[in-house]
PAZA-456903 format. One line per 5 residues: number of its first residue (from 1); for each residue z, y, x of N, C-alpha, C, CB. Coordinates in Angstrom, 1 decimal. Glycine has a CB too. Layout:
REM PAZA-456903
NUM) Z Y X Z Y X Z Y X Z Y X  ... .
//
This chain:
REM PAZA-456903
1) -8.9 -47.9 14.3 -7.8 -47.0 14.3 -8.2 -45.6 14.8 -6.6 -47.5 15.1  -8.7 -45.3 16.2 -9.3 -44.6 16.2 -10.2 -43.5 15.4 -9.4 -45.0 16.7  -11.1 -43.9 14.6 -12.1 -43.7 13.8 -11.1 -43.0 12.7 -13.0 -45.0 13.3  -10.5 -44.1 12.3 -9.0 -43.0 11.2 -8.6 -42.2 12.1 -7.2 -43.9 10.4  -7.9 -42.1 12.6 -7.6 -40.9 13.4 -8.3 -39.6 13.5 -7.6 -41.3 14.5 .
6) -9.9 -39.8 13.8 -10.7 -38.8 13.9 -10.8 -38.3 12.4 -12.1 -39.2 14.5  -11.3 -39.5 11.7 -11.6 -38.9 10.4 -10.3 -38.0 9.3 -12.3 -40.2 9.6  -9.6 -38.2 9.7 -8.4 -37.8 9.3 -7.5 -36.3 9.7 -7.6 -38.9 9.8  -7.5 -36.3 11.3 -8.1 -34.9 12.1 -9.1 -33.8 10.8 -9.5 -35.6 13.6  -10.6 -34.8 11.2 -11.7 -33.8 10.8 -10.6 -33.5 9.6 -13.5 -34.4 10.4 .
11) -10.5 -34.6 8.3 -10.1 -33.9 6.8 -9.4 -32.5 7.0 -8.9 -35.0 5.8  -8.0 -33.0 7.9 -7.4 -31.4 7.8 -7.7 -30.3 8.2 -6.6 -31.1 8.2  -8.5 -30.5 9.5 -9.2 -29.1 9.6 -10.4 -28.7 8.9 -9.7 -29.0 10.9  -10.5 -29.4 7.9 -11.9 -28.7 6.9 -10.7 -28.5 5.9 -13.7 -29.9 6.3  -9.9 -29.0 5.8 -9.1 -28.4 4.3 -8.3 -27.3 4.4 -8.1 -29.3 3.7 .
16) -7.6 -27.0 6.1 -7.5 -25.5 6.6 -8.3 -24.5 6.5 -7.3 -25.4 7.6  -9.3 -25.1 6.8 -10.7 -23.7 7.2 -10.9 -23.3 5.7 -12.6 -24.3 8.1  -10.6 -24.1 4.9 -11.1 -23.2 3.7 -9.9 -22.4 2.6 -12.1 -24.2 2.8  -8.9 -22.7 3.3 -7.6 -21.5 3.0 -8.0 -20.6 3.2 -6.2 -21.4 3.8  -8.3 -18.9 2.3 -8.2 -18.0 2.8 -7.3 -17.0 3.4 -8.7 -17.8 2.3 .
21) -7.7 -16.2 4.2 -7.0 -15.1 4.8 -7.4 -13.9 4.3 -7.1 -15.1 6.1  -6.2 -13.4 4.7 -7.0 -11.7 4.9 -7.2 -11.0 5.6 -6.6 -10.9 4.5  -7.8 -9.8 5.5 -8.4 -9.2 6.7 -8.4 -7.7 6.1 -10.0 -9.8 7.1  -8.7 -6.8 6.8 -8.3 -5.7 6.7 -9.4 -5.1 5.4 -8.3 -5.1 8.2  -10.7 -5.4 5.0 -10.9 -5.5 4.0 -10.4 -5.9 2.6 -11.4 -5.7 4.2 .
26) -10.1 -6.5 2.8 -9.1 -7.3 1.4 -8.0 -5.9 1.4 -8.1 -9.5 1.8  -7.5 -5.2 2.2 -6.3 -4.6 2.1 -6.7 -3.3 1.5 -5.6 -4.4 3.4  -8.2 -3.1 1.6 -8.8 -1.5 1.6 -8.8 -2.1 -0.1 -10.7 -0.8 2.6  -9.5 -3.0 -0.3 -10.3 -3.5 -1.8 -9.2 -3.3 -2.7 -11.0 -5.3 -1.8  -7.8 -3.6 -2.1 -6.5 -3.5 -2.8 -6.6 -1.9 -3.4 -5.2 -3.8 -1.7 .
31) -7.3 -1.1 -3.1 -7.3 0.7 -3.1 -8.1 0.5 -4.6 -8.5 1.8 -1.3  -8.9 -0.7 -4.7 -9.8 0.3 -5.9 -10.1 -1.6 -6.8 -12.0 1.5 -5.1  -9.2 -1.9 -6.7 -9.1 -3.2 -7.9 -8.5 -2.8 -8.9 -8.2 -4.5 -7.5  -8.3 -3.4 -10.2 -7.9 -3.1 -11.6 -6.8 -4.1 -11.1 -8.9 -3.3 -13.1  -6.2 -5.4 -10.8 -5.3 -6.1 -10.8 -5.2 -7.1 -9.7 -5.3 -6.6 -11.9 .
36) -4.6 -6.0 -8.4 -4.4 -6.6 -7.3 -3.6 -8.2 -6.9 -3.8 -5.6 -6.8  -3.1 -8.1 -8.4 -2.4 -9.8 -8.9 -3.5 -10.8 -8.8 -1.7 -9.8 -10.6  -4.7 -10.4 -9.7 -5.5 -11.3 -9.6 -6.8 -11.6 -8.4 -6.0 -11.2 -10.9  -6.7 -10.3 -7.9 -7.3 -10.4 -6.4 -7.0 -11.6 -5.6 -6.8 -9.2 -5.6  -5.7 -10.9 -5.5 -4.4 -12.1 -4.3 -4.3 -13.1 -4.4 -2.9 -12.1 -4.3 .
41) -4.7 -13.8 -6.4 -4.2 -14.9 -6.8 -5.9 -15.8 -6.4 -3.5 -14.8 -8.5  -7.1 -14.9 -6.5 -7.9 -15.7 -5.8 -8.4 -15.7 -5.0 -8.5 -15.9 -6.0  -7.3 -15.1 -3.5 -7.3 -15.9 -2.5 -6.5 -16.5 -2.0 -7.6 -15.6 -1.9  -5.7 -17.3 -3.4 -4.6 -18.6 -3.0 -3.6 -18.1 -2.9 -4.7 -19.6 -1.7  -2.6 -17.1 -2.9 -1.9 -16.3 -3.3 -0.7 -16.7 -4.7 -2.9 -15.1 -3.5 .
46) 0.3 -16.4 -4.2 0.9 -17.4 -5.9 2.1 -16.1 -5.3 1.4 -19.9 -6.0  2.6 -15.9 -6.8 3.8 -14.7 -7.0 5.2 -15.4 -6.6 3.8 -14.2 -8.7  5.7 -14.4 -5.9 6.9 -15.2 -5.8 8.1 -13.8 -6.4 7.2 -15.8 -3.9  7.6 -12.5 -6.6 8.4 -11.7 -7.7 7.4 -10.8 -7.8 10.0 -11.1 -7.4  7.3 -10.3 -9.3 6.3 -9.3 -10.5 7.1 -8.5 -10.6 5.9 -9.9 -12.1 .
51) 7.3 -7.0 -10.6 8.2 -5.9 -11.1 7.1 -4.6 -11.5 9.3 -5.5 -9.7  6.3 -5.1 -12.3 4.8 -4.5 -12.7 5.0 -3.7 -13.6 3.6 -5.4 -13.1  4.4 -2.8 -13.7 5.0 -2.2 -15.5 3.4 -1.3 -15.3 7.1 -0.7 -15.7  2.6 -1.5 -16.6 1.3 -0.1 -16.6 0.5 -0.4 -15.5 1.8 1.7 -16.3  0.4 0.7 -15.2 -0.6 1.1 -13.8 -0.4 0.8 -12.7 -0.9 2.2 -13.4 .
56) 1.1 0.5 -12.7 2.3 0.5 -11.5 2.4 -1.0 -11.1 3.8 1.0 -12.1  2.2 -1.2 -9.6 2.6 -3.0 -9.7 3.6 -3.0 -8.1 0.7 -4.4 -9.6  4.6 -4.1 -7.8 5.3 -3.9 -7.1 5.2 -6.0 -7.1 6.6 -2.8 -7.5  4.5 -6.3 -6.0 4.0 -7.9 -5.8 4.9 -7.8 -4.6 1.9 -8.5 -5.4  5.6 -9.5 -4.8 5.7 -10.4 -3.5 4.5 -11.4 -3.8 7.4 -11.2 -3.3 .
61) 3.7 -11.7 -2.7 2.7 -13.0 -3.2 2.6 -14.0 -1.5 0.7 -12.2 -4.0  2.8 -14.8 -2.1 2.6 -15.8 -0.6 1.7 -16.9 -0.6 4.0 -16.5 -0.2  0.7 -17.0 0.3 -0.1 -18.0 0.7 0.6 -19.5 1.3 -0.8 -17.4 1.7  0.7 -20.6 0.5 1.5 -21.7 1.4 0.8 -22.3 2.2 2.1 -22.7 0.7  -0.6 -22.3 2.4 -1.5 -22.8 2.7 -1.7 -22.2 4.4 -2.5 -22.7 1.7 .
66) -1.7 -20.9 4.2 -2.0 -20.0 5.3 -0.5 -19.6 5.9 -3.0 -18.7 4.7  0.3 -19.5 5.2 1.6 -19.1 5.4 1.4 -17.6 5.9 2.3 -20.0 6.4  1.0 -16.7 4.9 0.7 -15.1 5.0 1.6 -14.8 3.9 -1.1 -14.6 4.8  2.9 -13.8 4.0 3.3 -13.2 2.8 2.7 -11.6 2.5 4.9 -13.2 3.0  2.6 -11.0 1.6 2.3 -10.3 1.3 2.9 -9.3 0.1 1.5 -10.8 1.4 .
71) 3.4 -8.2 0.5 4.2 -7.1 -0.5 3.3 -6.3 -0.7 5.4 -6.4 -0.1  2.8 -6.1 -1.8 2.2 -4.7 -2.3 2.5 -4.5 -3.5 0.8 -4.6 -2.3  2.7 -2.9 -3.3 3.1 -1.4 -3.9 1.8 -0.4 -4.6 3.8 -0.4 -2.4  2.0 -0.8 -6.1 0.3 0.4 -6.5 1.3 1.7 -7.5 -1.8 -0.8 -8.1  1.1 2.7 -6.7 1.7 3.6 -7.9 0.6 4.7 -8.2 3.3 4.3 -7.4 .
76) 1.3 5.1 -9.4 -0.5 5.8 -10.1 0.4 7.2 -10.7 -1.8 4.4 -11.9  0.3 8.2 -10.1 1.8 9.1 -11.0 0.3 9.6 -12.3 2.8 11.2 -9.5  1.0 10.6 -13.3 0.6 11.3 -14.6 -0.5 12.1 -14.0 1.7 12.1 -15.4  -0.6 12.5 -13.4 -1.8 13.4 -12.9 -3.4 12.8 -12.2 -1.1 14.2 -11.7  -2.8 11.5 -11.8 -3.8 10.6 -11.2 -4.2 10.2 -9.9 -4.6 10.8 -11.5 .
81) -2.9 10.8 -8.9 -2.7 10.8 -7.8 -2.2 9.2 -7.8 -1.9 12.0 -7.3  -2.8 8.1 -6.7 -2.8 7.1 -6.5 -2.1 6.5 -5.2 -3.9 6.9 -6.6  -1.3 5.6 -4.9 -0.8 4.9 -3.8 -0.7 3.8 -3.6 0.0 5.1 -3.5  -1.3 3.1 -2.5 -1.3 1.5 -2.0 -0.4 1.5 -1.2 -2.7 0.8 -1.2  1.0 0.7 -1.1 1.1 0.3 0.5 1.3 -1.3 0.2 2.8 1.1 1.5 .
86) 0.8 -2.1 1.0 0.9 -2.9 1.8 1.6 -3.7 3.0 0.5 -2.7 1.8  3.0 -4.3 2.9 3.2 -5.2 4.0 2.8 -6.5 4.0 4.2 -5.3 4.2  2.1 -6.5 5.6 1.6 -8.4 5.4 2.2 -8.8 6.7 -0.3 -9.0 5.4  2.2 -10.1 6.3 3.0 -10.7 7.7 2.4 -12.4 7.5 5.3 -10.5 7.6  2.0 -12.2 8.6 1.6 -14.2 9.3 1.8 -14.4 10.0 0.5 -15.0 9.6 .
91) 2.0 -15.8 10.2 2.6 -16.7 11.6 1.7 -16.9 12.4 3.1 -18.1 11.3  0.5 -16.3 12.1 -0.2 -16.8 13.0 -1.0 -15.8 13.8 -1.0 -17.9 12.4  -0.9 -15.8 15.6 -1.2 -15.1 16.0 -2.6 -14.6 16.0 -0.9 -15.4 16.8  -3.3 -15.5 16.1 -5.0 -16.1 15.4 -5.5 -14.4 14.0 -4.4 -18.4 13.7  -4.6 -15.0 13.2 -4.9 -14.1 11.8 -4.7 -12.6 12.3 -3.7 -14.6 10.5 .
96) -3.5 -12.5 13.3 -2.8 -11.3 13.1 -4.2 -10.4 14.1 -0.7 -11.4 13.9  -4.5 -11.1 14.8 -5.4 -10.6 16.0 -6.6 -10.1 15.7 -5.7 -11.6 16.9  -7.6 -11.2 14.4 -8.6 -10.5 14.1 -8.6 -9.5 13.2 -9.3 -11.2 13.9  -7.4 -8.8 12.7 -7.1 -8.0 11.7 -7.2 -7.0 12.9 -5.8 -8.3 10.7  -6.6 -6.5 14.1 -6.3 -6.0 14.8 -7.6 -5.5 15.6 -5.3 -6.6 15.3 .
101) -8.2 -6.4 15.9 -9.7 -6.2 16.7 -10.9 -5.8 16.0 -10.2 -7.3 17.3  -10.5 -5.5 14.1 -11.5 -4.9 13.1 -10.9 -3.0 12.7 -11.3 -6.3 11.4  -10.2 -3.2 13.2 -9.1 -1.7 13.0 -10.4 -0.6 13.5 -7.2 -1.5 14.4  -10.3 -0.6 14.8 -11.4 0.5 15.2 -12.8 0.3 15.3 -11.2 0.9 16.3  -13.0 -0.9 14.2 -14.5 -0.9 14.1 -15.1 -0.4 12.8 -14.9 -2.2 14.3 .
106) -13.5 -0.4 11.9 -13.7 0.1 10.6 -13.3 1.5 10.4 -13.1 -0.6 9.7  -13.5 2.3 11.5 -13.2 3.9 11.6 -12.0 4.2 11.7 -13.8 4.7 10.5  -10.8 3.4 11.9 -9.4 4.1 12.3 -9.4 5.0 13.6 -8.4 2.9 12.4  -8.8 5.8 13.5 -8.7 6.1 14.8 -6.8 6.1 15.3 -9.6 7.8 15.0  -7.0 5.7 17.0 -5.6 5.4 17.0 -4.9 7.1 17.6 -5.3 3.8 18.1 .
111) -3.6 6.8 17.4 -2.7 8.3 17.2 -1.6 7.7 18.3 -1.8 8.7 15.2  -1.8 8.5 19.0 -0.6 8.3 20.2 -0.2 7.0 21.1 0.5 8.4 19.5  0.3 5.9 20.5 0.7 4.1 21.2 0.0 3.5 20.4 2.4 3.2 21.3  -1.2 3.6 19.9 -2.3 2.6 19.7 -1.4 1.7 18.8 -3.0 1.8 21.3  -0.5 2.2 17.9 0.1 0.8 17.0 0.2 1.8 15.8 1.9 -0.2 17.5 .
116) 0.2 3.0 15.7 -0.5 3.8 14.8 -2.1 4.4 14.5 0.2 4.7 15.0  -2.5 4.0 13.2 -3.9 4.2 12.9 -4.5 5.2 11.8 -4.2 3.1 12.6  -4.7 6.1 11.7 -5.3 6.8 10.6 -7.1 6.6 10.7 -4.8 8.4 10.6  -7.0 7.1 8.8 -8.4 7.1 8.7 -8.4 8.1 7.5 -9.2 5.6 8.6  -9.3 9.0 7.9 -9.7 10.4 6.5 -11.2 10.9 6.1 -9.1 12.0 7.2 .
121) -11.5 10.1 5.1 -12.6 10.4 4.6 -12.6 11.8 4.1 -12.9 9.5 3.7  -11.7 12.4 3.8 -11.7 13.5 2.9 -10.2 14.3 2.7 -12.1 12.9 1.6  -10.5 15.4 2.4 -9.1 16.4 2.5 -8.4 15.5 1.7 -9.2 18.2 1.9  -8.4 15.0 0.7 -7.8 14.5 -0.7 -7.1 13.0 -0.3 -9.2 14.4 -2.1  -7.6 12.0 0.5 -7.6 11.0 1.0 -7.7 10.7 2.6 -8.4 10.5 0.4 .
126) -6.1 9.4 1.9 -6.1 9.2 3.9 -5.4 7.8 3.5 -4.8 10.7 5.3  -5.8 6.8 4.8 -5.6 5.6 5.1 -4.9 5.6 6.2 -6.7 4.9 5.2  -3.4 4.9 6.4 -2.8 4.7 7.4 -2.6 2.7 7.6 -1.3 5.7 7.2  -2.5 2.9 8.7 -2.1 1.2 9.3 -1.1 1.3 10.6 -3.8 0.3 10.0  0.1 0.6 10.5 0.5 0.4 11.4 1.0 -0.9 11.9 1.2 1.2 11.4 .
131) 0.8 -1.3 13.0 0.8 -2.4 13.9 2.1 -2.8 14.0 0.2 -2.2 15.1  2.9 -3.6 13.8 4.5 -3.8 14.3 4.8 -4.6 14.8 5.3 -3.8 13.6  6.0 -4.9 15.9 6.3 -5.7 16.1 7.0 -6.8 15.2 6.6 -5.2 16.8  7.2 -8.2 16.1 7.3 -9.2 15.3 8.6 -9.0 14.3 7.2 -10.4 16.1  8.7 -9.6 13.6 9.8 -9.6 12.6 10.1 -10.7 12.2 9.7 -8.8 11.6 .
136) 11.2 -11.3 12.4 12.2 -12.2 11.6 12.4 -12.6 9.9 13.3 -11.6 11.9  11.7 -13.2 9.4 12.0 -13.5 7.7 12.7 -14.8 7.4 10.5 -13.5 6.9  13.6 -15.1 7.4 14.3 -16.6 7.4 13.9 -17.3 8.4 13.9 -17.6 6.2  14.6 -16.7 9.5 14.7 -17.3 10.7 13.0 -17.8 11.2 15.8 -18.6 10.5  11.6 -16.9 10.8 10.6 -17.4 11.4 10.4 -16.1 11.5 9.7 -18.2 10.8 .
141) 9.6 -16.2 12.9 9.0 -14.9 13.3 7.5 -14.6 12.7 8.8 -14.9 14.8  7.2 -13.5 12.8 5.6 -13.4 11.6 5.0 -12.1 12.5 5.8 -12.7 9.3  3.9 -11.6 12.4 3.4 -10.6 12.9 2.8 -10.1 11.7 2.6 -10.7 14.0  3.5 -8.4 12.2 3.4 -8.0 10.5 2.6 -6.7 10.8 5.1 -7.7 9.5  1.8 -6.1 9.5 1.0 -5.0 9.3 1.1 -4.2 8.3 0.1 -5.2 9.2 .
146) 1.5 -2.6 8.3 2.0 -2.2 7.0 0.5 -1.1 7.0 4.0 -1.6 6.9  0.4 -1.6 5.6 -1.2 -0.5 5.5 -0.7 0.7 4.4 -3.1 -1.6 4.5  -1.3 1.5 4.3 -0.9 2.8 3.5 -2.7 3.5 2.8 0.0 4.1 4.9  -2.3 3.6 1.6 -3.4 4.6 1.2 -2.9 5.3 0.5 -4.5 4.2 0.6  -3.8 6.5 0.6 -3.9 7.8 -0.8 -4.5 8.3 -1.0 -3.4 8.7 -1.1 .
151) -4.8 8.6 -2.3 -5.4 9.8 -3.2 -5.0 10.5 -3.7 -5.9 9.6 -4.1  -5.3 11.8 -3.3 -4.7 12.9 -4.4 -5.2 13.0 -5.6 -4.8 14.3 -3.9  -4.7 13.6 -6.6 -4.8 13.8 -8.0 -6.6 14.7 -7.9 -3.1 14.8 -8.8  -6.9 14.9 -6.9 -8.5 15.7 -7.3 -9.4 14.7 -7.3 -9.1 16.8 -6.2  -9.5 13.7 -6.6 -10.0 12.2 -6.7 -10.2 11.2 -8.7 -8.5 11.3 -5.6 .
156) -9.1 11.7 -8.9 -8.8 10.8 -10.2 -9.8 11.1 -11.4 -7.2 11.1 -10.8  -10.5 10.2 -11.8 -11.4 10.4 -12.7 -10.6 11.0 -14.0 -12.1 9.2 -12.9  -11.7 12.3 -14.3 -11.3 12.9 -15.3 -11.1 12.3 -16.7 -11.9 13.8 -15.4  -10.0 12.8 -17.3 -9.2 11.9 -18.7 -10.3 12.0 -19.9 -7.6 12.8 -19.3  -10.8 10.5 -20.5 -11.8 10.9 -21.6 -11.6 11.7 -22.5 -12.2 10.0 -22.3 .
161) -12.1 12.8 -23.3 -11.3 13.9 -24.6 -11.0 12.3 -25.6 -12.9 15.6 -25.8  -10.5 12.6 -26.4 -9.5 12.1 -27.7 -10.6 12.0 -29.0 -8.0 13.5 -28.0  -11.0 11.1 -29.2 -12.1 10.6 -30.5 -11.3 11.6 -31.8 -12.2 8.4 -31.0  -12.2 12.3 -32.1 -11.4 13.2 -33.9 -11.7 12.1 -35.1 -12.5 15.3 -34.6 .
//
């Protein structure tokens, strides 16, 4: 009995460990993917509402495995000025923490109470992250992270000419 016990143990924790997460990379990668749908969806990610149209995508996607929800916002205006935002939220303190302890190693710098983050490669482009307190979603608490990018329209690759 024992022996089941253990071996049974081990199964779930090897069938957790290979749920993925995300991490504050996956959030940047969201900045320069063609279909942040299919990103999300392979890492276990399943839709729970599409309001996509073009260039434009507006995701709920939730992990059941990991229990991470995730909202993201891609808008792309006529000129070619670009925007990510990002809300994520997990239950788990674990997840929320190593997202948090990669912030200022990946060049954010913090702005005032250290729960605001910028980052600026460039006049044209800027990366925000902010840290929040916990929040309530059907009566569970989550620790949540709302990420922000942009590009201005000087960034946007120039339009191919028109085949005569």
């Amino acid at each position: 009995m024992k022996k089941l016990s253990l071996f049974l143990f081990f199964a779930i924790t090897v069938a957790f460990s290979f749920a993925q997460t995300l991490n504050l990379k996956d959030f940047e990668k969201l900045n320069t993917v063609k279909s942040p749908k299919e990103y999300l969806e392979k890492k276990d990610f399943t839709v729970k509402s599409d309001s996509s149209s073009g260039e434009n995508f507006k995701l709920r996607m939730l992990n059941r495995a990991t229990r991470e929800m995730i909202y993201v916002t891609v808008n792309k205006d006529s000129e070619g000025a670009r925007s990510v935002e990002v809300e994520y939220f997990t239950e788990s303190q674990e997840e929320y923490a190593k997202i948090v302890h990669t912030v200022i190693k990946s060049g954010y710098k913090a702005k005032g109470d250290n729960r605001h983050y910028d980052k600026r490669p460039g006049s044209y482009e800027g990366y925000n992250l902010v840290l929040r307190e916990m929040v309530t979603i059907k009566g569970k608490d989550y620790y949540s992270i709302k990420y922000s990018y942009y590009a201005g329209k000087e960034l946007a690759l120039p339009a191919t000419p028109a085949k005569k």
